[in-house]
gemmi code that builds the backbone of each chain (N, CA, C; Angstrom):
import gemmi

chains = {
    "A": [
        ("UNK", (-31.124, 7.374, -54.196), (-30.473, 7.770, -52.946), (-30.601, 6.632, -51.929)),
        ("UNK", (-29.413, 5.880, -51.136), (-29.121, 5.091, -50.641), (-30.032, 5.490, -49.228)),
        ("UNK", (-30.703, 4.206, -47.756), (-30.769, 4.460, -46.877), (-30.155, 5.578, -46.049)),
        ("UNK", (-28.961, 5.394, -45.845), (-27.258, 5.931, -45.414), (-27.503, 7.297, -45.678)),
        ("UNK", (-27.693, 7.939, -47.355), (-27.618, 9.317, -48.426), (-28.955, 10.015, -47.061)),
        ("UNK", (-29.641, 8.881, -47.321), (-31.017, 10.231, -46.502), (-30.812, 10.069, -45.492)),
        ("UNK", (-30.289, 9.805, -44.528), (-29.884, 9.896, -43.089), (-29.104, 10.946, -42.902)),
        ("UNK", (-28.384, 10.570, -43.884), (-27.212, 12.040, -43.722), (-27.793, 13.304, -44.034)),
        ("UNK", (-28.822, 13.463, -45.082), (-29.581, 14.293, -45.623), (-30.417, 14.896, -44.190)),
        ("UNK", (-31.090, 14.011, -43.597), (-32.103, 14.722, -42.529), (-31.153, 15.160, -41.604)),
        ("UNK", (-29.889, 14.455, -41.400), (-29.043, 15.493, -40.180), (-28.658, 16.596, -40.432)),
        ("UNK", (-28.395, 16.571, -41.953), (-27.841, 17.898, -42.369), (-29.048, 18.834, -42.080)),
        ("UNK", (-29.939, 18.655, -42.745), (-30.978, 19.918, -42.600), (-31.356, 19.796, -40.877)),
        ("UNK", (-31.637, 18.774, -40.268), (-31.964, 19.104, -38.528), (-30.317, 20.223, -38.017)),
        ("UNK", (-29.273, 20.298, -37.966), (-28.047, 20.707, -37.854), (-28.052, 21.908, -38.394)),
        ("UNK", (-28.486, 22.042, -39.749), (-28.368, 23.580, -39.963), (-29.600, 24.687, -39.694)),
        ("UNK", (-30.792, 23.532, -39.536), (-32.276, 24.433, -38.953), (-31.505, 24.654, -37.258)),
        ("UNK", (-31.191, 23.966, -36.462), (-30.195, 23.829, -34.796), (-29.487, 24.975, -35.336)),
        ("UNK", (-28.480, 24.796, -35.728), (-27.305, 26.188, -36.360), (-27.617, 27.249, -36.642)),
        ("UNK", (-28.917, 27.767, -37.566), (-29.567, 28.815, -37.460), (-30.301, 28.928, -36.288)),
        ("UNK", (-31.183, 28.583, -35.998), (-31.951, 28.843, -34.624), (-31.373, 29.564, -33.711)),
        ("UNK", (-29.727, 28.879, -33.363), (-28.627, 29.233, -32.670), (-27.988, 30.735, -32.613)),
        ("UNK", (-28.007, 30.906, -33.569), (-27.414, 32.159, -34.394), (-28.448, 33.361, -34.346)),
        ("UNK", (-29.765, 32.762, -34.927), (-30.607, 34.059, -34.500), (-30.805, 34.545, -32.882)),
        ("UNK", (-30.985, 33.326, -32.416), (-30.966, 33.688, -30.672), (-29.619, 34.515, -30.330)),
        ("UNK", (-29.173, 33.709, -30.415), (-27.526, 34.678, -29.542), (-27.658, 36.498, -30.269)),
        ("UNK", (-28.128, 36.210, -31.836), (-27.498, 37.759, -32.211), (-29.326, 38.752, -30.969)),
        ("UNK", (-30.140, 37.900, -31.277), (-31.325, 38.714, -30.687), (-30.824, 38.767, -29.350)),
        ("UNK", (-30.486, 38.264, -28.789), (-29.870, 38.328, -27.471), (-28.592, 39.300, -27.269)),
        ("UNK", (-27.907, 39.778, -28.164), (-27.013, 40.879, -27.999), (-27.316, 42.050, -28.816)),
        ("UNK", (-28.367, 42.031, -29.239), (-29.468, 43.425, -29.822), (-30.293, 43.745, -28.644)),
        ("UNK", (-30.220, 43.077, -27.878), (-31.673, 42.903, -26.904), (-30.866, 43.586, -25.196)),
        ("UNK", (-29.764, 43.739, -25.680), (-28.492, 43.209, -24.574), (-28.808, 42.206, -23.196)),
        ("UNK", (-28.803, 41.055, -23.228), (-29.691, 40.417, -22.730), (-28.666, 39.165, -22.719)),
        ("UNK", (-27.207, 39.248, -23.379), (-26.196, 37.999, -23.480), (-25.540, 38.207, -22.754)),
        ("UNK", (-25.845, 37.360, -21.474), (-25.747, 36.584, -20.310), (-25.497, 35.547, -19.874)),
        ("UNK", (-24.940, 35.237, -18.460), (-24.285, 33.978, -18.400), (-25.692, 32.964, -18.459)),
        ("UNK", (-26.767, 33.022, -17.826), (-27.870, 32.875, -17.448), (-28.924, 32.428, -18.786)),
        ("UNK", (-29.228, 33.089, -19.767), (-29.661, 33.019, -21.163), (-29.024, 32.382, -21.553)),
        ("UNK", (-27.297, 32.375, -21.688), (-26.422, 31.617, -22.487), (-26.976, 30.274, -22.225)),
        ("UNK", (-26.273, 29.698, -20.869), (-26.715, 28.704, -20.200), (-27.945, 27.630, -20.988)),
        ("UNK", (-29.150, 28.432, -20.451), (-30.148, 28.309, -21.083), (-30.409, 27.450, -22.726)),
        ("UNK", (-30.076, 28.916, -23.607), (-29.584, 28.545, -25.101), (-28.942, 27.233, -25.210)),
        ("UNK", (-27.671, 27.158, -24.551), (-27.286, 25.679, -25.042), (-27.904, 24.784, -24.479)),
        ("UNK", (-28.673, 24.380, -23.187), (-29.211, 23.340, -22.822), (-30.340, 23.053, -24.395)),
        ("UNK", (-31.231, 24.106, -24.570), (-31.987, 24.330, -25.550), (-31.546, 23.489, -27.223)),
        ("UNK", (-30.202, 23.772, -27.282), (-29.835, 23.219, -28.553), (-29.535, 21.841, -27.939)),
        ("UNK", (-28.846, 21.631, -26.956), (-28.502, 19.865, -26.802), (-29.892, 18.991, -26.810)),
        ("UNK", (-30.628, 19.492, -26.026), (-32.100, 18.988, -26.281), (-32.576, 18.398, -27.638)),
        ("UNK", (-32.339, 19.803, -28.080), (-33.104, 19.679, -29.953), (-32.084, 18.714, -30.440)),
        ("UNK", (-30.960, 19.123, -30.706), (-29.955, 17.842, -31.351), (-30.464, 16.596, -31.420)),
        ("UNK", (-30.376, 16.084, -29.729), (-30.795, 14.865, -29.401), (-31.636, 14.186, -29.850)),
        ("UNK", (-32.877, 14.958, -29.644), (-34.267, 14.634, -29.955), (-34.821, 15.060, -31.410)),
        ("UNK", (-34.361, 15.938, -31.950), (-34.585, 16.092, -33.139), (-33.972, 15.016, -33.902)),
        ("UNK", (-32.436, 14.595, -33.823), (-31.827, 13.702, -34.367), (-32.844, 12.029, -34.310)),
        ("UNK", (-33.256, 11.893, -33.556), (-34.044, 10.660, -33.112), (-35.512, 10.600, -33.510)),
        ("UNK", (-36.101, 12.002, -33.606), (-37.597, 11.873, -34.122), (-37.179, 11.712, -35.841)),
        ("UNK", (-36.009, 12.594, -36.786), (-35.939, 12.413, -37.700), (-35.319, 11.261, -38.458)),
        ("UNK", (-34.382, 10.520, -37.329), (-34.553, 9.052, -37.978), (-35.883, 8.154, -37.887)),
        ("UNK", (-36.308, 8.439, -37.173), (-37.705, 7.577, -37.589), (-38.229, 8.039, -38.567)),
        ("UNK", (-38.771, 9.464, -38.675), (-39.572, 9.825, -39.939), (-38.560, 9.755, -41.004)),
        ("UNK", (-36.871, 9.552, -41.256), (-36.630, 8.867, -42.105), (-37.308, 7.731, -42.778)),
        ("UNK", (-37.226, 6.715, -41.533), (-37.333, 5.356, -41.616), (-38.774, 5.111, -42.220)),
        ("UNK", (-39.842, 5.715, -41.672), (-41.081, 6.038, -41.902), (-41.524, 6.556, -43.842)),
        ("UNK", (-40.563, 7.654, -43.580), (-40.664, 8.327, -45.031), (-40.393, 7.311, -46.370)),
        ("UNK", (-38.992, 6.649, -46.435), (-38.571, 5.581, -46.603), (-39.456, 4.818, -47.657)),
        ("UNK", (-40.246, 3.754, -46.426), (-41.277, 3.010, -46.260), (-42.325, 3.357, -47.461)),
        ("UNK", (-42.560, 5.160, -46.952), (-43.809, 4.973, -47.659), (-43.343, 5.064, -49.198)),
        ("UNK", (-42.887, 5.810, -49.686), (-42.241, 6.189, -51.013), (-41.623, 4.693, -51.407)),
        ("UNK", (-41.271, 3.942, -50.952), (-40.808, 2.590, -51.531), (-42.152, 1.830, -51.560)),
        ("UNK", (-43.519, 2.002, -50.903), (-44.169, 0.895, -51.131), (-45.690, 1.872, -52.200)),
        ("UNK", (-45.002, 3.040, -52.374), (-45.661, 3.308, -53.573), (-45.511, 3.046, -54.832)),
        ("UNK", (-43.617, 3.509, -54.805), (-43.118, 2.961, -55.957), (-43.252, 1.617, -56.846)),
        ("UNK", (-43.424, 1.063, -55.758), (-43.219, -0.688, -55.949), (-44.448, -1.380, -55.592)),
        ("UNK", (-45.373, -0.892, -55.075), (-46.341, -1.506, -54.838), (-46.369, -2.553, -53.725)),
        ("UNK", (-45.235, -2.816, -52.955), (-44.796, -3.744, -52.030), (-44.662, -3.834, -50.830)),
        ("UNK", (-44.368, -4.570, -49.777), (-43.726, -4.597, -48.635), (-42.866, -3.829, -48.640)),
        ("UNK", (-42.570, -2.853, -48.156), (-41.106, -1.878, -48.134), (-39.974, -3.122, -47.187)),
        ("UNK", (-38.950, -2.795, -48.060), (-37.488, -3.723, -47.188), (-36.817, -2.255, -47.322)),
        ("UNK", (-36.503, -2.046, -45.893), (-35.464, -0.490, -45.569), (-34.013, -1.644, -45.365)),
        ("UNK", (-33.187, -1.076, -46.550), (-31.824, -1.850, -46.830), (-31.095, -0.844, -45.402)),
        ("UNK", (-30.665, -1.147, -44.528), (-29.876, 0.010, -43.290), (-29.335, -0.857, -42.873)),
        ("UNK", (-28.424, -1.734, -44.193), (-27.249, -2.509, -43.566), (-26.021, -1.508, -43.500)),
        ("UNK", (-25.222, -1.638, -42.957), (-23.222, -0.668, -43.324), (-22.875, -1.405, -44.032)),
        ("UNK", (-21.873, -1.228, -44.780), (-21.470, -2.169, -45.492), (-19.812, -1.226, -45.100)),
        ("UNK", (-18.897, -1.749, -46.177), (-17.473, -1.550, -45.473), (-17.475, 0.099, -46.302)),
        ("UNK", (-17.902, 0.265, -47.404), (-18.379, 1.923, -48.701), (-18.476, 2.348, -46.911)),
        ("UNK", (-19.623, 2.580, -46.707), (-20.480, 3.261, -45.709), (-19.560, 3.625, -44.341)),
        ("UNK", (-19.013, 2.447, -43.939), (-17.970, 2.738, -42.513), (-16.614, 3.740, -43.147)),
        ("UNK", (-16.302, 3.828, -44.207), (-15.420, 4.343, -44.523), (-15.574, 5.889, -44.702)),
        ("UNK", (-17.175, 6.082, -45.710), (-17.328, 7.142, -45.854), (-17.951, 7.999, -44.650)),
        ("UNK", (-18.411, 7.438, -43.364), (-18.521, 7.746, -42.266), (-17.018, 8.511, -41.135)),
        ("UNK", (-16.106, 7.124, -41.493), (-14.835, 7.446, -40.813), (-14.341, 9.176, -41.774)),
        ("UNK", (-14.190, 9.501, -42.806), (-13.912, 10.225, -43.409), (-14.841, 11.487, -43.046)),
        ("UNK", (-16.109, 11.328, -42.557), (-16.762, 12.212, -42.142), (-16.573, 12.756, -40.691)),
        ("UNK", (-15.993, 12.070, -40.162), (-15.923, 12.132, -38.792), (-14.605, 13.321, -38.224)),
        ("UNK", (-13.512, 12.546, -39.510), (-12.453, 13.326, -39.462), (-12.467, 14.257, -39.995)),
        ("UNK", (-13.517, 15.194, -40.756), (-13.562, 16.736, -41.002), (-14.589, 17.620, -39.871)),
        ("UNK", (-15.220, 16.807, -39.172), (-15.810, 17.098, -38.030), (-15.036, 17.552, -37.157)),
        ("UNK", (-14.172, 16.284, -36.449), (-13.223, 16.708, -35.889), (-11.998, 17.860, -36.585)),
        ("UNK", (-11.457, 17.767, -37.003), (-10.755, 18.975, -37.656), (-11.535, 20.261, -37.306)),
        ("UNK", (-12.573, 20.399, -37.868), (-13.329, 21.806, -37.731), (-13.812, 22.127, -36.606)),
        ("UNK", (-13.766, 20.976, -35.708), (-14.238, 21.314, -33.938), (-12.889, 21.514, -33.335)),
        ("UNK", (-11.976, 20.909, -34.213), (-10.470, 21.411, -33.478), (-9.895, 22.978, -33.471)),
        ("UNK", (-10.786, 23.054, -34.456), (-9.968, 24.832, -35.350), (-11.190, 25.378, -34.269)),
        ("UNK", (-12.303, 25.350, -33.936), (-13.000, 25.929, -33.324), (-12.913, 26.291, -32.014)),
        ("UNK", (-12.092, 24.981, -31.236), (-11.741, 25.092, -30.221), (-10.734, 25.980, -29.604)),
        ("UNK", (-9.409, 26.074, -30.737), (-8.358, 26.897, -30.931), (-8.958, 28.052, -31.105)),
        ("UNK", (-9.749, 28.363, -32.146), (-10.232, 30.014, -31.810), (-10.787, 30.269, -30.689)),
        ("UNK", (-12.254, 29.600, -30.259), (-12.473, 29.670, -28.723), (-11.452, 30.076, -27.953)),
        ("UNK", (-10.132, 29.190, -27.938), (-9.769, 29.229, -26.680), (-8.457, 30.691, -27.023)),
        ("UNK", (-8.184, 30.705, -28.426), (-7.601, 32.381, -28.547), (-8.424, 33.568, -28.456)),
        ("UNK", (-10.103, 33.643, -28.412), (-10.654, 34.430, -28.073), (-10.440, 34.895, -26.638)),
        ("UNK", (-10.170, 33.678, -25.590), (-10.554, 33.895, -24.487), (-9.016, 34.582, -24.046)),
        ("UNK", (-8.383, 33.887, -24.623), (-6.628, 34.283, -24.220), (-6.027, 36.276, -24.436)),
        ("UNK", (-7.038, 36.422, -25.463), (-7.228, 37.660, -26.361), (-7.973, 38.913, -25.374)),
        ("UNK", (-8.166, 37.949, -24.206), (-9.678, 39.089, -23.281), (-10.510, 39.231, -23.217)),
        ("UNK", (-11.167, 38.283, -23.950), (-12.847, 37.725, -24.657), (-13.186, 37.613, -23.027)),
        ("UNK", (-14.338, 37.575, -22.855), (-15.169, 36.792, -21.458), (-15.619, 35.328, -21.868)),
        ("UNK", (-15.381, 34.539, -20.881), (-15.599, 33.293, -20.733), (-17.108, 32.703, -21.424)),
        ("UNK", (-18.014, 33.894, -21.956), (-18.981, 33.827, -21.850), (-19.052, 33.640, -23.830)),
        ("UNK", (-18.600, 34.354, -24.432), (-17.836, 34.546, -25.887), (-17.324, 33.119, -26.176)),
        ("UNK", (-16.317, 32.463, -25.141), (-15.634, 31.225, -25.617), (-16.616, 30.180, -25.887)),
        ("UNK", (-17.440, 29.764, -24.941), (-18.424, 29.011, -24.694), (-19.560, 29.312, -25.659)),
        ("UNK", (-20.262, 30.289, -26.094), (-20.968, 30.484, -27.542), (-20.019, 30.285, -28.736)),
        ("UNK", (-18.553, 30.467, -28.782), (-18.108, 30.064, -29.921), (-17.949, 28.306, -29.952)),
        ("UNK", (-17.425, 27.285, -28.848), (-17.604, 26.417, -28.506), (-19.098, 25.622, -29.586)),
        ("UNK", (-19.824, 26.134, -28.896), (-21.106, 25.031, -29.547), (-21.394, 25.753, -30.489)),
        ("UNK", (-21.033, 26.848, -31.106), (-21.294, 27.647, -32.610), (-20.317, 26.680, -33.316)),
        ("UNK", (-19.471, 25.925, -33.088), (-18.389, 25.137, -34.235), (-18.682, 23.727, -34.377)),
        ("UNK", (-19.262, 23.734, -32.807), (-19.839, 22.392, -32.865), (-20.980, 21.787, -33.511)),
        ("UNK", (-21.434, 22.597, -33.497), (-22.725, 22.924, -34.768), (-22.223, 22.892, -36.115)),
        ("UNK", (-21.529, 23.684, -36.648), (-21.011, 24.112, -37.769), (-20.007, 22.980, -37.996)),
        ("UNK", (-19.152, 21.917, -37.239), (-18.626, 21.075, -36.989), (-19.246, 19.586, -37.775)),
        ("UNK", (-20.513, 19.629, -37.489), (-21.483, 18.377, -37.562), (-21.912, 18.488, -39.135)),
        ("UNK", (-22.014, 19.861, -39.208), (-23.020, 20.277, -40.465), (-21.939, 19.970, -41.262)),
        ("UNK", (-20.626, 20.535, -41.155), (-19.340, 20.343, -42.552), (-19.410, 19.404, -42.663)),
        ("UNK", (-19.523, 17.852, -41.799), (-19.331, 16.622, -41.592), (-20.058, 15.775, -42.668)),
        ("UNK", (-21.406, 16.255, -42.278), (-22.130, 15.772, -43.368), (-22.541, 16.322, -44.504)),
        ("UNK", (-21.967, 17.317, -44.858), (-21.766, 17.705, -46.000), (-20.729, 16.846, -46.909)),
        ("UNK", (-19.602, 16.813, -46.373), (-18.593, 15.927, -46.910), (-18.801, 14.363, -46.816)),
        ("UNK", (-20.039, 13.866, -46.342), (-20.398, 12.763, -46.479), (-21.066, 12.570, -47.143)),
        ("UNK", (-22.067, 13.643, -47.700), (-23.077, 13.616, -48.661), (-21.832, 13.762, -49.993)),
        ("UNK", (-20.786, 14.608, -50.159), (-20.524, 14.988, -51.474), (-19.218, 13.694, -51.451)),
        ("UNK", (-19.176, 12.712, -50.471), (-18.053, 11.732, -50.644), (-19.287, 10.233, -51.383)),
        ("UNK", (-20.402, 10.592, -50.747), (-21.336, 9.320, -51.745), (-21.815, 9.965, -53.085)),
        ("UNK", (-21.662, 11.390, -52.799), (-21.914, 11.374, -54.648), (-20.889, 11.077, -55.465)),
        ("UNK", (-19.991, 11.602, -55.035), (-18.473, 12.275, -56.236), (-17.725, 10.815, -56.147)),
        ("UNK", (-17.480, 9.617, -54.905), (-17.028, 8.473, -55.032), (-15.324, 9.380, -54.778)),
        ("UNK", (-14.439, 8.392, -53.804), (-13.317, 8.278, -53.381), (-12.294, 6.906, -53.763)),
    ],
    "B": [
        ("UNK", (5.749, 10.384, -62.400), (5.650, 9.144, -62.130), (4.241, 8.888, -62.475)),
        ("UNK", (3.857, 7.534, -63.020), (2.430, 6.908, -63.979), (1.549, 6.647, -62.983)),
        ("UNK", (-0.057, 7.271, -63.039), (-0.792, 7.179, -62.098), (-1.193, 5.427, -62.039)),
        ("UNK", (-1.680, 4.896, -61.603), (-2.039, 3.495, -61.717), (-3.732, 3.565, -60.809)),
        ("UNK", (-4.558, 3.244, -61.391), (-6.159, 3.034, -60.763), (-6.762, 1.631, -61.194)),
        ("UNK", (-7.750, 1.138, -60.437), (-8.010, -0.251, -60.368), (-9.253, -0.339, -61.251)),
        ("UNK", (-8.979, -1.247, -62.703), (-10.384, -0.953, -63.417), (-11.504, -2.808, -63.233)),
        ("UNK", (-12.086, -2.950, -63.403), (-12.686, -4.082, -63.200), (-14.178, -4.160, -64.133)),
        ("UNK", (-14.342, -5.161, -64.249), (-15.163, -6.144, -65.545), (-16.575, -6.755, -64.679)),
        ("UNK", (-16.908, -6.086, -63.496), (-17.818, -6.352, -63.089), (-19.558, -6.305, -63.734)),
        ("UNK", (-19.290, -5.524, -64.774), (-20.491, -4.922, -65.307), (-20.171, -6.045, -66.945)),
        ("UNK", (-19.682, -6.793, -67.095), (-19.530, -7.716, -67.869), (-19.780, -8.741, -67.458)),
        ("UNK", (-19.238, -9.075, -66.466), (-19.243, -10.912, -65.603), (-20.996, -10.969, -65.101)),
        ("UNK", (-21.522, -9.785, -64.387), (-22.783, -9.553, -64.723), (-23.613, -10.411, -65.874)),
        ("UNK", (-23.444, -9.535, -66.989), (-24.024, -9.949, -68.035), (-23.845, -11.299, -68.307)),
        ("UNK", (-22.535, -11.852, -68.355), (-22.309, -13.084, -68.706), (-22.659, -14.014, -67.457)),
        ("UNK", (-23.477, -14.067, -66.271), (-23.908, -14.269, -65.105), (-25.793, -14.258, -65.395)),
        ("UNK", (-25.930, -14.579, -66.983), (-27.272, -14.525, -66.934), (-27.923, -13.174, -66.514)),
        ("UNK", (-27.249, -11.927, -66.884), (-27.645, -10.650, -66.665), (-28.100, -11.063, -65.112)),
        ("UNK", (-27.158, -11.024, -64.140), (-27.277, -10.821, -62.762), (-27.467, -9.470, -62.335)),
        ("UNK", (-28.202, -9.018, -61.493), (-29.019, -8.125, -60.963), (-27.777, -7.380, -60.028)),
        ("UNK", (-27.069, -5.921, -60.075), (-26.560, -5.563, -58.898), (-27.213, -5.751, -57.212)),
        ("UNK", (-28.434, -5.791, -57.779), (-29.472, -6.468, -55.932), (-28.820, -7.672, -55.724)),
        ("UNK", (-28.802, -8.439, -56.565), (-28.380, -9.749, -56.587), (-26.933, -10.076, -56.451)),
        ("UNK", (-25.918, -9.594, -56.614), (-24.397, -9.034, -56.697), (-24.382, -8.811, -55.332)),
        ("UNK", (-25.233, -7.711, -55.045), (-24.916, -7.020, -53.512), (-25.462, -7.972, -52.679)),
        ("UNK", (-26.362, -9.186, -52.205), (-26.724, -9.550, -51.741), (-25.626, -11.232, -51.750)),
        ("UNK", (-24.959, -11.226, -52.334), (-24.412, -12.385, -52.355), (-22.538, -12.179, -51.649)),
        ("UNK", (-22.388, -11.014, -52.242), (-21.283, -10.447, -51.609), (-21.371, -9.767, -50.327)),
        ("UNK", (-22.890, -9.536, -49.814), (-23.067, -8.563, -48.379), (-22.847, -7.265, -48.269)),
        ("UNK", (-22.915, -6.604, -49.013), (-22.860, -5.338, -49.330), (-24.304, -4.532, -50.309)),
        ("UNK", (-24.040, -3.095, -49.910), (-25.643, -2.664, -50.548), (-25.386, -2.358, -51.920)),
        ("UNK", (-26.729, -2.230, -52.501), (-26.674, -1.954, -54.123), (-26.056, -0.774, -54.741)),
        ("UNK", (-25.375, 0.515, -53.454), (-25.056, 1.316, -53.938), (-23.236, 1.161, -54.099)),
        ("UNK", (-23.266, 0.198, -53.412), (-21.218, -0.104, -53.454), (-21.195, -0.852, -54.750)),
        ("UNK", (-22.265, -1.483, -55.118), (-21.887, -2.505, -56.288), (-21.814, -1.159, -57.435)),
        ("UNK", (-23.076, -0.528, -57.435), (-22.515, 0.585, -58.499), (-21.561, 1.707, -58.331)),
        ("UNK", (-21.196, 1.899, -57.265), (-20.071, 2.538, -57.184), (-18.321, 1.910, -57.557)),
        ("UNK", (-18.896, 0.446, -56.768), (-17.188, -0.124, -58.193), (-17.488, -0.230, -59.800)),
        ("UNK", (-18.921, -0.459, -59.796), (-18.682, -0.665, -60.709), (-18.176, 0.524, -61.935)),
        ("UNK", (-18.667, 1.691, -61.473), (-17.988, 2.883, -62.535), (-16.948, 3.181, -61.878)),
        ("UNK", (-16.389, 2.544, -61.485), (-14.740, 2.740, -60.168), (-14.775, 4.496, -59.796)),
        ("UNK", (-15.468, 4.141, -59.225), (-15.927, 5.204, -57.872), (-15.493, 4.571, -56.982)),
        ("UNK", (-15.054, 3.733, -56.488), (-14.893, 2.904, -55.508), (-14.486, 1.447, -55.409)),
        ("UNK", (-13.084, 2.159, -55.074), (-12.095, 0.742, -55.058), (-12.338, -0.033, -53.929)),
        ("UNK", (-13.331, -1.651, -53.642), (-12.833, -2.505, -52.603), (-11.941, -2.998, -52.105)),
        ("UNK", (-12.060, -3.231, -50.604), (-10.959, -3.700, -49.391), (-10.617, -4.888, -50.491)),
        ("UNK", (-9.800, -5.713, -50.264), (-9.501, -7.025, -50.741), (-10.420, -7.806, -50.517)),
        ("UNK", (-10.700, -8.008, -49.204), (-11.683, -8.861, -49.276), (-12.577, -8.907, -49.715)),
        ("UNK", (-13.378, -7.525, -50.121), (-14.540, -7.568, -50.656), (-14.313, -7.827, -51.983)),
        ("UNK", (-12.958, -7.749, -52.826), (-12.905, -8.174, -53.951), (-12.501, -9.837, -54.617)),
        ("UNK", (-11.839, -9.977, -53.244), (-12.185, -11.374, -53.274), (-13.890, -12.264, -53.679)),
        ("UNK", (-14.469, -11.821, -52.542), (-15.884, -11.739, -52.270), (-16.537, -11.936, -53.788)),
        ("UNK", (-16.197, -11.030, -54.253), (-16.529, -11.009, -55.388), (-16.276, -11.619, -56.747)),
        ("UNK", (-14.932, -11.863, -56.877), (-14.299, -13.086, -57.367), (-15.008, -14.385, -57.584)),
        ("UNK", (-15.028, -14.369, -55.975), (-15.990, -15.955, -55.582), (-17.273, -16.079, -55.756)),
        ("UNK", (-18.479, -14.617, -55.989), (-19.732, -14.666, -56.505), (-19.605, -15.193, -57.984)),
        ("UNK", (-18.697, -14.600, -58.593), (-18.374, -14.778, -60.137), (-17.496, -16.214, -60.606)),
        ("UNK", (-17.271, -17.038, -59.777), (-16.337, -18.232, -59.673), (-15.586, -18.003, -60.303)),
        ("UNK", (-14.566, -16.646, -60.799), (-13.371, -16.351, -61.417), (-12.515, -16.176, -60.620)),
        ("UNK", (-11.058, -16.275, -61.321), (-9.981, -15.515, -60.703), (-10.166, -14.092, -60.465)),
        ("UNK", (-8.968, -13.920, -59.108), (-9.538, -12.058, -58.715), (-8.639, -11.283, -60.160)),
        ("UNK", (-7.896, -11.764, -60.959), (-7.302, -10.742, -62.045), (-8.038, -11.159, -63.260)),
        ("UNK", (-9.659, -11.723, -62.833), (-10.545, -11.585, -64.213), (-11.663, -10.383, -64.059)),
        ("UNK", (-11.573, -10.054, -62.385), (-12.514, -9.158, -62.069), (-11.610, -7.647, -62.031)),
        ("UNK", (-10.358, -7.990, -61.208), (-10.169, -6.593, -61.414), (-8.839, -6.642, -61.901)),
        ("UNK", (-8.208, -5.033, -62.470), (-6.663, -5.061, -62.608), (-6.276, -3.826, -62.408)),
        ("UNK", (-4.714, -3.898, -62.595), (-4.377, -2.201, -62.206), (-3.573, -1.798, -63.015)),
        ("UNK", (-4.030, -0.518, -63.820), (-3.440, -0.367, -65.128), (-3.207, 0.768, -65.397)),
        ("UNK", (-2.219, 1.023, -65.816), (-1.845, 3.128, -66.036), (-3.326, 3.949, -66.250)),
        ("UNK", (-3.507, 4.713, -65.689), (-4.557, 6.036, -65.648), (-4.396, 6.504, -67.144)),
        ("UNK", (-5.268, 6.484, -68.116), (-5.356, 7.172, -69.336), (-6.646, 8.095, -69.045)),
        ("UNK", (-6.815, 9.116, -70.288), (-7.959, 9.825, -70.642), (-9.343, 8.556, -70.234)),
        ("UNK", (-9.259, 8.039, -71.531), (-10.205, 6.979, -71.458), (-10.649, 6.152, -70.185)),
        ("UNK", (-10.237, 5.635, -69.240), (-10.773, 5.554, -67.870), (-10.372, 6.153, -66.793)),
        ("UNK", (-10.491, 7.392, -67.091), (-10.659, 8.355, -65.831), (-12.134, 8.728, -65.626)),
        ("UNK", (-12.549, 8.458, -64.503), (-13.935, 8.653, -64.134), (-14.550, 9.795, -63.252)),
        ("UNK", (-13.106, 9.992, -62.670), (-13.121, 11.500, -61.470), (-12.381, 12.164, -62.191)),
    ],
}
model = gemmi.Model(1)
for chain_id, residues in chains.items():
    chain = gemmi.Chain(chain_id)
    for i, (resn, *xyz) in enumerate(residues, 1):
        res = gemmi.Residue()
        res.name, res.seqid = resn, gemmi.SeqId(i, " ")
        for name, pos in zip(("N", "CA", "C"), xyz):
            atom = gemmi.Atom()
            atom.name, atom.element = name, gemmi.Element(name[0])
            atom.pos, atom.b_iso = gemmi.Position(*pos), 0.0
            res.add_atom(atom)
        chain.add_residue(res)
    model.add_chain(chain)
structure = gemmi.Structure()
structure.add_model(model)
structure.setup_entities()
């Protein structure tokens, strides 16, 4: 598995641990009746946070992880190869554009929920529910575009 | 209409390269060890240039490294 393969690997799982997290809150929050503009609010500051920072602590403990497993294997100086090469920008660009697509379709439902009589409050949890789910398809199809080859 | 896919002799010129190392391939062309094995089971067709690139690691012509030839059973890989 390439540098690139496990990068994509730790976003996927940080994105879908974010995505669930997400999901259990909001539903406990409308069992609880407690889904509010106020909580909502809240919730997403909560996930942009984690994204961010989760995304950034787990490239290091990539980078870290890496390291160690290569200088066991080998007995060596670990060299972390985290060049792009033109494979990599491509299978990135290709990832990007099912991201987008699926944040587009998300947006369109969002914004037919709201058109439909939804509360403003519905659009905006579906919003970062796709955007989530958005990221995660992304790299899914980046993981199964470096296995399967294009 | 006849499918046409790009097959290439990289995993030969290799061998005849003093069994050259894909580390060694990828490092001379600038690219990582996983693109070299990905053309090489044509998983992955290179930009031109990179097949140029490659050409010129191998001091061959680019139609000794690669060619493009009707899709049969036999090299279909996907």
């Amino acid at each position: 598995m390439s540098f690139q393969e496990r990068n994509i690997s730790a976003s996927l799982v940080i994105f879908s641990l974010i995505l669930g997290f997400y999901l259990v809150r909001v539903f406990q929050m409308i069992q609880s009746e407690s889904f509010n503009l106020t909580n909502m609010v809240r919730l997403w500051g909560i996930v942009i946070v984690l994204g961010i920072v989760a995304t950034i602590i787990g490239t290091i403990l990539t980078h870290i992880g890496s390291g160690i497993i290569q200088a066991i294997k080998t007995g060596e100086e670990p060299v972390i190869e985290d060049i792009q090469d033109e494979r990599d920008h491509l299978i990135d660009l290709r990832g990007t554009r099912v991201t987008y697509i699926v944040y587009s379709l998300g947006v369109f439902l969002s914004m037919l929920t709201f058109a439909l009589g939804q509360s403003p409050l519905v659009m905006f949890s579906l919003l970062i529910l796709t955007g989530l789910a958005a990221q995660v398809i992304g790299d899914i199809s980046r993981l199964v575009r470096y296995r399967r080859g294009f | 209409m006849v499918k046409y896919r790009i097959n290439n002799q990289i995993r030969k010129l290799r061998f005849f390269q003093n069994e050259m190392t894909q580390q060694q391939l990828a490092d001379k062309v600038g690219v990582t060890r996983q693109t070299i094995i990905a053309m090489e089971q044509g998983k992955y067709s290179p930009s031109l240039e990179l097949a140029f690139r490659v050409a010129l690691a191998f001091g061959v012509p680019l139609d000794e490294v690669f060619s493009y030839d009707p899709e049969t059973e036999s090299n279909r890989t996907i």
